[in-house]
C-alpha positions as CSV (number, residue, x, y, z in Angstrom):
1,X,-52.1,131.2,56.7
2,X,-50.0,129.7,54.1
3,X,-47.1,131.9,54.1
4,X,-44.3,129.6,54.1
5,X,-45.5,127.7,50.8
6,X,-43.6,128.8,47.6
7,X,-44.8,131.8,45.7
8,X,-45.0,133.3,42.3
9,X,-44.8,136.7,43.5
10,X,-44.4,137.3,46.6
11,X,-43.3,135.1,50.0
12,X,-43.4,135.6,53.6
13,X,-41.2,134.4,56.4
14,X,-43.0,136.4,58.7
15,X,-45.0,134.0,61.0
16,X,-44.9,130.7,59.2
17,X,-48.2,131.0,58.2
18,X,-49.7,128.0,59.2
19,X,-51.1,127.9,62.2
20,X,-53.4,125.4,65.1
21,X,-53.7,126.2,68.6
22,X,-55.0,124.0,71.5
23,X,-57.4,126.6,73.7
24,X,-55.7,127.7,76.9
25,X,-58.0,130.1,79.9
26,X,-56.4,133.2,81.7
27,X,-53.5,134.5,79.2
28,X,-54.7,138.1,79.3
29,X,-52.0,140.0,80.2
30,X,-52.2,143.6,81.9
31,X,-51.1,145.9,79.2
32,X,-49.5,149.3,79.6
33,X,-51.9,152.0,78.6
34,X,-50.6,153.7,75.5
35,X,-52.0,156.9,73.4
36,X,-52.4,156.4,69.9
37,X,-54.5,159.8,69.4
38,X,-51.2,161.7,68.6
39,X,-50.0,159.4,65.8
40,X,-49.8,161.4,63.0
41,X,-52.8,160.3,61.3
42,X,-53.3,160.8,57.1
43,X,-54.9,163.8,55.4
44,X,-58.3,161.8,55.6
45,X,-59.6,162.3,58.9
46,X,-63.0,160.9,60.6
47,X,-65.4,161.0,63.1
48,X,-64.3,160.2,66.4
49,X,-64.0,156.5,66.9
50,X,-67.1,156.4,69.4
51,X,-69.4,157.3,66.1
52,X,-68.2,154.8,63.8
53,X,-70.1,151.5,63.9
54,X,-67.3,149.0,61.9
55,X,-64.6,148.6,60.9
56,X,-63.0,147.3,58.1
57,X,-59.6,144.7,58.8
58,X,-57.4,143.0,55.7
59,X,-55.8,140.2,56.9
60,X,-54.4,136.8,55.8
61,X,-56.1,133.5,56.9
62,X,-54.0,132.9,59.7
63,X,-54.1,136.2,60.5
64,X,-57.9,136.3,60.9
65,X,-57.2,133.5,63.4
66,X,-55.2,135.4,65.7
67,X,-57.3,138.5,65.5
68,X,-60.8,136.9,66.1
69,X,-61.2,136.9,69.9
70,X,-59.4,140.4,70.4
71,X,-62.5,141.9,67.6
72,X,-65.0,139.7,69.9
73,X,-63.9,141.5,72.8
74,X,-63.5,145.1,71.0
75,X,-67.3,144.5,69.6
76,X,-68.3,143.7,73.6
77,X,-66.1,146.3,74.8
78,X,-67.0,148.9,72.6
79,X,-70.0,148.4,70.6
80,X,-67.6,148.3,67.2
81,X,-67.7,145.5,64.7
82,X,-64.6,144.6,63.3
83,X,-65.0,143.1,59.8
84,X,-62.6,141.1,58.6
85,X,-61.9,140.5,54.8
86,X,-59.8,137.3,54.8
87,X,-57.3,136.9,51.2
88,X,-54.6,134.9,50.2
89,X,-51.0,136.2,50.7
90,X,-50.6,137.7,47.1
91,X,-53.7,138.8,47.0
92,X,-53.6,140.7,50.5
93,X,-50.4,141.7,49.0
94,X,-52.1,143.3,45.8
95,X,-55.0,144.3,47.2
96,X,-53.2,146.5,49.8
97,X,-50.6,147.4,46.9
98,X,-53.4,148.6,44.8
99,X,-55.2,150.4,47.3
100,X,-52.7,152.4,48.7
101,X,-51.1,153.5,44.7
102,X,-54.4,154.8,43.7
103,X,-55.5,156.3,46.9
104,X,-58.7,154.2,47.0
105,X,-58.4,152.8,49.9
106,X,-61.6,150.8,51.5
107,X,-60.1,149.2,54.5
108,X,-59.5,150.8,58.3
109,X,-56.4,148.2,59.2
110,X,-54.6,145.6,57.2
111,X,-52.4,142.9,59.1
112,X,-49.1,143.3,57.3
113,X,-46.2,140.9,56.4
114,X,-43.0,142.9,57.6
115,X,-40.9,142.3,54.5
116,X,-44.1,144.6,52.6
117,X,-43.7,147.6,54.7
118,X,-41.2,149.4,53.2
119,X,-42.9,148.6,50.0
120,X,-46.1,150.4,51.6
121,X,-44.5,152.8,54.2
122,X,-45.4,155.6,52.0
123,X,-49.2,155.1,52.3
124,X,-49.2,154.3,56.1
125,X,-49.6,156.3,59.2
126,X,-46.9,157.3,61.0
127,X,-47.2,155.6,64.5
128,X,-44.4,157.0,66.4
129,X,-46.2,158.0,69.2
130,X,-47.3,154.4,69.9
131,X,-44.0,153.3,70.5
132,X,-43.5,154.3,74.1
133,X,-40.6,152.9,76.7
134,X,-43.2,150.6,77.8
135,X,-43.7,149.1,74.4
136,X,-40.0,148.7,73.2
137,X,-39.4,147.2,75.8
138,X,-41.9,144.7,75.9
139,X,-41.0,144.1,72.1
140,X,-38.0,142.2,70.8
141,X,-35.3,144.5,68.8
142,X,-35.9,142.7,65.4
143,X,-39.7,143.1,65.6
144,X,-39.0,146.7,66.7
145,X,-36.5,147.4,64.3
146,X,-38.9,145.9,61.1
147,X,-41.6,148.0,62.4
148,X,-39.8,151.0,61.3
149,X,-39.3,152.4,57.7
150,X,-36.5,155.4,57.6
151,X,-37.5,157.4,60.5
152,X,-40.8,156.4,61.0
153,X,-42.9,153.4,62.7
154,X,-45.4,152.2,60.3
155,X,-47.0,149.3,62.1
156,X,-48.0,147.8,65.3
157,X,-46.6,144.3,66.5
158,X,-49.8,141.7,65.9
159,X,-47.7,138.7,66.2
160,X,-44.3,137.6,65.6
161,X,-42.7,133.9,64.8
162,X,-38.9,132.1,64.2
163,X,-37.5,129.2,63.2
164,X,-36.6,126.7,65.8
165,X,-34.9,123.2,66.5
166,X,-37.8,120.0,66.2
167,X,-36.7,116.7,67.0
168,X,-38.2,113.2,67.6
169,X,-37.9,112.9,71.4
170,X,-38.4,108.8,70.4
171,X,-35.6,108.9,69.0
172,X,-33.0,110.9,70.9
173,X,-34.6,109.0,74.1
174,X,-34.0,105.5,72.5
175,X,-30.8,103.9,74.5
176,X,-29.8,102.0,71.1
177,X,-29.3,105.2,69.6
178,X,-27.6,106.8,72.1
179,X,-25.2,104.0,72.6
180,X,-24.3,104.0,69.0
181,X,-24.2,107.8,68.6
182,X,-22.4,108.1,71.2
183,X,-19.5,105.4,70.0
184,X,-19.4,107.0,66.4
185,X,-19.1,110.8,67.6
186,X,-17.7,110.7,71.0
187,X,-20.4,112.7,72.7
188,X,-24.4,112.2,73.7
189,X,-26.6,111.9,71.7
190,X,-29.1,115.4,72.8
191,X,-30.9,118.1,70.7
192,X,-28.0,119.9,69.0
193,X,-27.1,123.5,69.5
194,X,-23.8,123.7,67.3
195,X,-23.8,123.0,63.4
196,X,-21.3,120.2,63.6
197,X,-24.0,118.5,66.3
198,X,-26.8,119.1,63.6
199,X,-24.7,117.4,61.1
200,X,-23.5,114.5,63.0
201,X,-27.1,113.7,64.0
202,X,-28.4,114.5,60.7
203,X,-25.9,112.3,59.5
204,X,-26.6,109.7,62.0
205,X,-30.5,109.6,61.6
206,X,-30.4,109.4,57.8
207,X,-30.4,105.5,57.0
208,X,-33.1,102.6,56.3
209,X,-35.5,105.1,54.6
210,X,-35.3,108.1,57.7
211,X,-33.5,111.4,57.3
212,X,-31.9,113.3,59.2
213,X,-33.3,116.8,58.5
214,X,-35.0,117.9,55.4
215,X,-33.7,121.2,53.5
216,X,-36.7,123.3,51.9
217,X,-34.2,124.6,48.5
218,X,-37.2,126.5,47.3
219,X,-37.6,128.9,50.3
220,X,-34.7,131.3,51.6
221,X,-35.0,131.9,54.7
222,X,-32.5,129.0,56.3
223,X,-30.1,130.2,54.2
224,X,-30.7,134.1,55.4
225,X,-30.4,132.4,59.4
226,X,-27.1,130.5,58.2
227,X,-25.8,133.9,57.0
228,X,-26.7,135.3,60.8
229,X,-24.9,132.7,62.4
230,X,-22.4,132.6,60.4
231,X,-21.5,135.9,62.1
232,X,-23.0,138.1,58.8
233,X,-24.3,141.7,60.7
234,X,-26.1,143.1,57.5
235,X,-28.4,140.5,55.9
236,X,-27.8,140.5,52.2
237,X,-27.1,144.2,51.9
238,X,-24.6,146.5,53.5
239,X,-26.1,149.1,56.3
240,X,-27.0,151.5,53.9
241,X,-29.0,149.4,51.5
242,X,-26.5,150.3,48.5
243,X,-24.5,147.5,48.0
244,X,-24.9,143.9,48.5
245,X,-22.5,142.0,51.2
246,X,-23.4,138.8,49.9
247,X,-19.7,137.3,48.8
248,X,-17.8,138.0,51.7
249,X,-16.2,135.3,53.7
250,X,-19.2,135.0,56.2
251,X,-21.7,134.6,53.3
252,X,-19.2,131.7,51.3
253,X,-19.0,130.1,55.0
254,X,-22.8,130.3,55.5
255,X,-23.8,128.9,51.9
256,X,-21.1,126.3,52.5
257,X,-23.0,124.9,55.2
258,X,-26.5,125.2,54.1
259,X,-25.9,122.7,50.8
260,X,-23.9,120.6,52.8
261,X,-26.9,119.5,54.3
262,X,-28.5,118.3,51.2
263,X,-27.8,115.0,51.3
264,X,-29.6,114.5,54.6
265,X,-33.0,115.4,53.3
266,X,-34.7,113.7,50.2
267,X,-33.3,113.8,47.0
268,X,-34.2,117.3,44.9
269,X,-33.9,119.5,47.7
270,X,-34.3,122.4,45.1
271,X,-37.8,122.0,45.2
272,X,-38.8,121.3,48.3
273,X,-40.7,124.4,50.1
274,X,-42.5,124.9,53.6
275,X,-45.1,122.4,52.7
276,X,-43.2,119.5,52.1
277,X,-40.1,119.8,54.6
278,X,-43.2,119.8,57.5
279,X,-45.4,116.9,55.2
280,X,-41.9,115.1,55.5
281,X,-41.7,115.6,59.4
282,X,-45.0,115.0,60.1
283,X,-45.2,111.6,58.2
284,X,-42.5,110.4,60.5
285,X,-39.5,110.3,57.7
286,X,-37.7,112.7,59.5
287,X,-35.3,112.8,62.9
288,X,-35.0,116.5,62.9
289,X,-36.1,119.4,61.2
290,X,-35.7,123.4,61.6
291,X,-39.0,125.3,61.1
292,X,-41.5,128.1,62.2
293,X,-42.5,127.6,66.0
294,X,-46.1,127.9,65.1
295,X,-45.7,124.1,63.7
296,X,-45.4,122.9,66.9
297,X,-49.3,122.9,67.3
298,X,-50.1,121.6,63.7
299,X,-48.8,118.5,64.3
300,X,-51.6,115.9,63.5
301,X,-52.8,113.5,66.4
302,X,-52.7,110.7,63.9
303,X,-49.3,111.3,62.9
304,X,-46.6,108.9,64.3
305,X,-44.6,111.9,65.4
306,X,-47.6,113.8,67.5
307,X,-46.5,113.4,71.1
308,X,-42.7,112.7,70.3
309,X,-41.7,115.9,69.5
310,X,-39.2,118.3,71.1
311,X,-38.2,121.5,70.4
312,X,-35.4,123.7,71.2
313,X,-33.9,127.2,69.6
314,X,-32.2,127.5,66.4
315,X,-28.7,126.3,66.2
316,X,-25.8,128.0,66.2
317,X,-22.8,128.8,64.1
318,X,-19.4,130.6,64.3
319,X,-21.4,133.8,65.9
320,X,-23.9,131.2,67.8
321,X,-27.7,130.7,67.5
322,X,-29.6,133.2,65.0
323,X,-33.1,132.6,63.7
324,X,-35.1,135.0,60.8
325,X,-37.5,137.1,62.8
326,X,-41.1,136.5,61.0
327,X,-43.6,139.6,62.8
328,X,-46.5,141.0,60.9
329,X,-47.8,144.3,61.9
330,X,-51.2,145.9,62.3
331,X,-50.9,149.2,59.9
332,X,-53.6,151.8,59.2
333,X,-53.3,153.6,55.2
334,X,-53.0,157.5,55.5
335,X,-56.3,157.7,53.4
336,X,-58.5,155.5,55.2
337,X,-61.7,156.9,56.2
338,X,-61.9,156.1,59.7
339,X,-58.7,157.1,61.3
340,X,-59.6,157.6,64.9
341,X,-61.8,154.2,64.9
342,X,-58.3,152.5,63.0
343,X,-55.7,153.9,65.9
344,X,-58.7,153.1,68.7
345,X,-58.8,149.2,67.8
346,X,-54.7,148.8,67.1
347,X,-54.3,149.9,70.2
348,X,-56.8,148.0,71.6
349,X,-55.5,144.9,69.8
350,X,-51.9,145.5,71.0
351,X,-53.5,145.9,74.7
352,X,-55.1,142.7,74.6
353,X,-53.0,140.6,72.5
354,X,-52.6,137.9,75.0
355,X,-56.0,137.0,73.3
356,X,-53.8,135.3,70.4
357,X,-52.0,132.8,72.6
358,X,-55.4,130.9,73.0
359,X,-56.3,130.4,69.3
360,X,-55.8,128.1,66.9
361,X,-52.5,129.7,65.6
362,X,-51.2,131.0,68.9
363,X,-48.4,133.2,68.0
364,X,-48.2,136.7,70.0
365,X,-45.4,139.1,69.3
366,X,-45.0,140.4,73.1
367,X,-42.0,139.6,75.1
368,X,-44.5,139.6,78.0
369,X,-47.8,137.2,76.5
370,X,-44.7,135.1,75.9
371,X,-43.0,134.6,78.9
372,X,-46.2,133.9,80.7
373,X,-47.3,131.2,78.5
374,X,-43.6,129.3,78.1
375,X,-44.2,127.3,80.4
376,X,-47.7,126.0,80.1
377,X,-48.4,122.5,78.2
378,X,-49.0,123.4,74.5
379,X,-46.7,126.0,74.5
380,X,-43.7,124.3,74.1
381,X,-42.3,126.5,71.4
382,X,-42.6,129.6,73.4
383,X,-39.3,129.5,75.2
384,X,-37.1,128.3,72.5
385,X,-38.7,131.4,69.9
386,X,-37.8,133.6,73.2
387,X,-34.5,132.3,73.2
388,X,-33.9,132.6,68.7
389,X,-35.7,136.1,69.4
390,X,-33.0,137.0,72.0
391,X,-29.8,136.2,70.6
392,X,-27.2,138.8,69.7
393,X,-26.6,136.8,66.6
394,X,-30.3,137.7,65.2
395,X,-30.8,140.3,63.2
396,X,-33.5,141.5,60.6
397,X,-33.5,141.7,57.1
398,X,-33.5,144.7,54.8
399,X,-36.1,147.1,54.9
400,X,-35.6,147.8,51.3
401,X,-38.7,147.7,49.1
402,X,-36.6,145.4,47.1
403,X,-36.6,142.7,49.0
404,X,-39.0,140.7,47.5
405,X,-37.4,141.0,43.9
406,X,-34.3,140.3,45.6
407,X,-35.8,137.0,47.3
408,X,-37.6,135.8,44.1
409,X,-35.3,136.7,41.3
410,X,-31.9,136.0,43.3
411,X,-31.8,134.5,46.7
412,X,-33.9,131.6,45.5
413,X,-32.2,130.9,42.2
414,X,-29.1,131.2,44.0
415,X,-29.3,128.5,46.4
416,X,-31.0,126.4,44.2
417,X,-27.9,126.6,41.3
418,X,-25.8,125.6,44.6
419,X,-27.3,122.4,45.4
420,X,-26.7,121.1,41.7
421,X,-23.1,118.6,41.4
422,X,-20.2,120.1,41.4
423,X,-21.3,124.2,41.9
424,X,-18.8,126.8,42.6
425,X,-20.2,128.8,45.5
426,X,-17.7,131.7,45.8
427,X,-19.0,132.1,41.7
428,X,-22.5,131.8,42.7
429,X,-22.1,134.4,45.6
430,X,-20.4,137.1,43.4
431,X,-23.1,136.8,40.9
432,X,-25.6,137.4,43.1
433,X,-23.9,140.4,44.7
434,X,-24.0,141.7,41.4
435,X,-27.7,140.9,40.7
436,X,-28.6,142.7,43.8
437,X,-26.6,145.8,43.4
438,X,-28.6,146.5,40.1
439,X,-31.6,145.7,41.5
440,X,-31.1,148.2,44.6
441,X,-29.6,151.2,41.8
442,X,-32.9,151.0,40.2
């Protein structure tokens, strides 16, 4: 799934959306059973679910990946075929867009970026009565709280992702380095945790052609973590979704930092998205870098950095570690034709989603499937997503429908004009904040 990669229309920081997965026996985990009969289903309703033969699934390439082995099990289980219809992110985006505006809907289930559902919540079942004692607590807050549009739940956790710390082991293992780190800053040389110990290694690894850490310019979502752990508690926009926050002293503090790091990355940071930032770590030019925990298992065995990589959570700023929670959602459209078929395989799907730890993308969204895989070789990036997941200093960003205008058209731009010579950041900020209140008054 190529989510991370700059877009014309619309982006995702949902998973990262590229995924690989080594294949690992016996993740199942025993679900709690869970009613989805009483969800509150659209004004289309079907045969029961035990009559229907198919089903019809939207999802994103990665997506498909993740899905595969919980429809092999639902077709063995149940006799139903799940059909998947594999797109590109905009055009799962516009398909889903389309369908749902003109009530024309040919899909059962579409697996569902959270930054789109307050865009779609309208044509989406309400799935309240999924989310059970059992389930929220088996789910982290963010992923809970991104699930919900105004009052109402309009998807079901599929899989979830972060950002977290990678580092070349090789490096912070060699004694040269750690002797001369260790002179220049005072302390050992380990995998920071603070920003001032991501600087001072990124500063120390950046020398003879290597860099310390690239910055991806063209994407936003480091920035929108720098804001979190800067100590920001409403991402971009106040509580209400009226007015923007961005300007205050915690968002000058976060953008501050962010373009400081420029000059440990390549030159023209501006344009460097998801793509090249992990091309640049993968190639072995990089000491560091801070990206989506599913990268973890893409790392090429021919690459110079494939066995030499460690991986911790996100670092932390004034307010401590904060990541951007990335969870997509299984939804079902109010005028689908096969309701009781749609809310019979999500719940099957969230019952057996352990089924995802073993693919080729391996991301799972439950605190449970998680835990029991941290600790297993090729699931490295488990515990420090766990740990991003669970800190105080995470939170989620807006569920305005918004958002992506305000990503494309502001954010973006914004941090972009900031990493030219000599920009005025506090100018920057204001302007912004002004962008995005018109755009929410709309």
């Amino acid at each position: 799934m190529k989510l991370h990669a700059l877009r014309a229309n619309v982006r995702s920081r949902a998973t990262g959306r590229r995924y690989s997965r080594p294949l690992i026996a016996g993740a199942v985990i025993a679900a709690a059973a869970i009613s989805l009969t009483a969800c509150g289903a659209g004004s289309s309703t079907t045969s029961s679910s035990t009559k229907v033969k198919s089903i019809t699934v939207l999802v994103e390439a990665g997506g498909h990946a993740e899905l595969q082995p919980i429809a092999n099990l639902y077709k063995k289980d149940k006799g139903i075929t799940v059909n998947f219809v594999e797109l590109p992110y905009n055009g799962l985006y516009n398909r889903v867009n389309s369908e749902l505006s003109t009530g024309s809907v040919s899909f059962d289930v579409a697996s569902l970026d959270a930054v789109w559902l307050p865009a779609f919540a309208a044509g989406l079942d309400k799935l309240n009565s999924f989310y059970t004692p059992a389930v929220k607590k088996d789910n982290f807050a963010s992923v809970l709280q991104e699930a919900k549009v105004g009052a109402n739940y309009v998807g079901v956790p599929a899989f979830a992702n972060s950002e977290i710390l990678y580092y070349r082991t090789d490096l912070f293992n060699d004694p040269a380095n750690q002797a001369a780190f260790k002179a220049k800053y005072g302390y050992d040389l380990k995998p920071p945790t603070t920003w001032q110990q991501y600087t001072d290694v990124a500063a120390f690894f950046t020398k003879d052609g290597m860099y310390g850490a690239p910055l991806p310019g063209a994407e936003e979502t480091q920035f929108l973590a720098a804001l979190s752990q800067a100590g920001e508690k409403n991402m971009v926009l106040n509580a209400k979704g009226t007015k923007s926050t961005l300007g205050d002293a915690d968002s000058l503090t976060a953008l501050n930092y962010y373009t400081s790091l420029e000059k440990y990355g390549p030159s023209g940071a501006a344009s460097v998205d998801w793509n090249a930032a992990q091309n640049l770590y993968n190639q072995g030019k990089s000491a560091m870098m801070l990206f989506w925990a599913h990268a973890y298992r893409q790392i090429p065995k021919d690459s110079p950095v494939y066995g030499k990589t460690g991986v911790a959570p996100m670092v932390g700023g004034p307010a401590g570690i904060a990541g951007v929670p990335g969870p997509y959602y299984l939804s079902i459209p109010k005028d689908g034709t096969h309701q009781a078929a749609s809310q019979a395989f999500v719940k099957f799907a969230y019952d057996h989603q352990a089924l995802s730890a073993n693919t080729s993308l391996g991301l799972v969204a439950r605190i449970s499937a998680l835990k029991a895989n941290e600790n297993k070789t090729g699931f490295e990036a488990y515990a420090p997503m766990i740990a991003t997941l669970n800190a105080p200093a995470t939170i989620s960003r807006p569920a305005d429908p918004n958002w992506q205008n305000i990503v494309n058209n502001v954010l973006i731009p914004m941090i972009q004009k900031a990493m030219e010579p000599g920009a005025n950041n506090a100018a920057l900020l204001k302007a912004a904040a002004a962008q995005v209140d018109a755009i929410v008054a709309q």
